[in-house]
Steps between C-alpha positions, in 0.01 A plus 500: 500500500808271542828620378517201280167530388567878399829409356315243252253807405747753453703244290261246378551553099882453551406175679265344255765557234721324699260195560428556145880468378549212730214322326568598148891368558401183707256427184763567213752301695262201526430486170832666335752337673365177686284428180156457648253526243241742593117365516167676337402647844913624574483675153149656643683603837792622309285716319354672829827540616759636251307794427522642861905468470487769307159697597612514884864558392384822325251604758791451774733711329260743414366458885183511363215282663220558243574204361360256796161505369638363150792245603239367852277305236822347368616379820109333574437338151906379508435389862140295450638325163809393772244393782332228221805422383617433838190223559559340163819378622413435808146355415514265222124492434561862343676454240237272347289851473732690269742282375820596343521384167817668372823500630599456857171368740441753742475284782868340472709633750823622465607591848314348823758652790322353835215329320311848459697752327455503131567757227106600488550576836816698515324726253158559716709618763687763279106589342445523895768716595453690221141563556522551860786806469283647240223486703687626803649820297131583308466806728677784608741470828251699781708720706343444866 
């Protein structure tokens, strides 16, 4: 095992807080301060994501890694309603299957930095990272 890789076990509920306070700000300030309107599929996202602020907060403090089998789900709903939203921007024949018929369309894009990255898909890779350093820390550091 790699330093770094052992360094990510031993600490991997502090770091998916960390991804998961980076996320949590980065979507407050989008909508909060720049005034983006959040779509049907954002709010769905959102609601994957907010609760592990507080669920991996706890658990880091506590230091207590129970609670990867509860907040991993989280991560890989939050992350596959991201991956669709993610093609129905970038492939318009999607959003003709579940239209948005309230508010904000899901497929308008708000920020397009180099063509590719969009708010869908800043949030799959925090649902990524997330996921991955809970996977990672699931089991016990093996003294070899």
């Amino acid at each position: 095992m790699t330093a770094f890789s052992a360094f990510c076990r031993r600490n991997c509920l502090y770091l998916a807080w960390f991804v998961c306070v980076i996320a949590v700000a980065g979507s407050l300030y989008l909508s909060e301060v720049l005034g983006y309107e959040p779509c049907k599929l954002c709010w769905f996202q959102r609601i994957f994501m907010y609760p592990q602020l507080f669920l991996l907060g706890i658990a880091t403090y506590r230091g207590d890694k129970r609670i990867i089998p509860y907040v991993l789900p989280l991560s890989l709903i939050g992350g596959s309603i991201s991956i669709y939203h993610y093609a129905e921007q970038k492939i318009p024949a999607l959003s003709k299957v579940l239209p948005c018929t309230i508010g904000v369309p899901c497929n308008k894009d708000y920020l397009n930095l180099f063509g590719f990255i969009t708010i869908p898909l800043l949030a799959l890779i925090a649902f990524t990272l997330i996921a991955i350093l809970l996977w990672t820390g699931r089991k016990e550091e093996t003294v070899e």
